[in-house]
N, C-alpha and C positions, 0 to 999 in steps of 0.2 A: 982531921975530920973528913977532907977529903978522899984523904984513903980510904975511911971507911964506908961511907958513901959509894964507891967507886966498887971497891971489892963486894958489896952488897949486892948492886944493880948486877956484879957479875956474875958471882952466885945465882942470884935467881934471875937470871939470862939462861944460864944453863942449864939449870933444872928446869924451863919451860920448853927447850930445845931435845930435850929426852922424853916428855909428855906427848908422847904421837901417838897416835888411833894406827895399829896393826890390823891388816886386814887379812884373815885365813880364808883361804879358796876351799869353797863346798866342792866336793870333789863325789862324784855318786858312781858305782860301778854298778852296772846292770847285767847280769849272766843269761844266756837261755842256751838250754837244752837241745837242741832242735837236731842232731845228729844225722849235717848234712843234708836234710830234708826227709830224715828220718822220723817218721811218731811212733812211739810205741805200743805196744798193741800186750794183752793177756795170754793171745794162744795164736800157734799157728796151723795152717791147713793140714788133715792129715796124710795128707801127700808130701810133703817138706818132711811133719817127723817122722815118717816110712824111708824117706830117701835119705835122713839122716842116721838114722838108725843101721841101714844097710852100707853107706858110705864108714863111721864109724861108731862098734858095735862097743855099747857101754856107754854111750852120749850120754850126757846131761843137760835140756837146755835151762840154763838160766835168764837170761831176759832176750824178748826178740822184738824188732822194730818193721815197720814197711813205709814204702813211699808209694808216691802216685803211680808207678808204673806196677807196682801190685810187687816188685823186688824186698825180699826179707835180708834183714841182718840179724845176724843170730848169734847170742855170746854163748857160746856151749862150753864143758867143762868135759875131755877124754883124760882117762888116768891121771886126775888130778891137778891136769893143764888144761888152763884157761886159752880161747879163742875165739877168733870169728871168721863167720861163715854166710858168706850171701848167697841166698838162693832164689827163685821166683817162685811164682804161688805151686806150679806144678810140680815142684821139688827137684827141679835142677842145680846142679850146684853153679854159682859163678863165678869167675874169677875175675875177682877187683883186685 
């Protein structure tokens, strides 16, 4: 009788010992955009698509951004190669 008593309280010793509260860590990933301190913009001055255009003929630009100093970055597409190209509002080209 004792043993069974004994083996009992051990059993549920041990099942109380495996009833623990797990705690998962909320973990939140926040992304922004912000391309260097770039925002992006719908169009650019027509002095940049002139100087793109003569720089290389057949451009295409697909999206372009500018920062505070009035600096464009520009993803353009030449014969089917994608790049970029910074330039400033006047359409000079930069080199970053």
């Amino acid at each position: 009788m004792k043993k069974l008593i004994l083996s009992a309280a051990i059993v549920l010793g041990s099942l109380s010992m495996h009833a623990e509260n797990s705690v998962v860590p909320n973990q939140m990933v926040q992304t922004v955009n912000d391309q260097d301190g770039y925002k992006e913009v719908d169009g650019v001055p027509a002095a940049v698509k002139k100087a793109l255009d003569e720089a290389y003929p057949g451009v295409v630009l697909e999206k372009a951004w500018v920062n505070d100093k009035k600096e464009y970055k520009i993803e353009v597409t030449v014969r089917k190669e994608k790049s970029i190209v910074y330039t400033d509002a006047s359409g000079n080209i930069l080199k970053k």
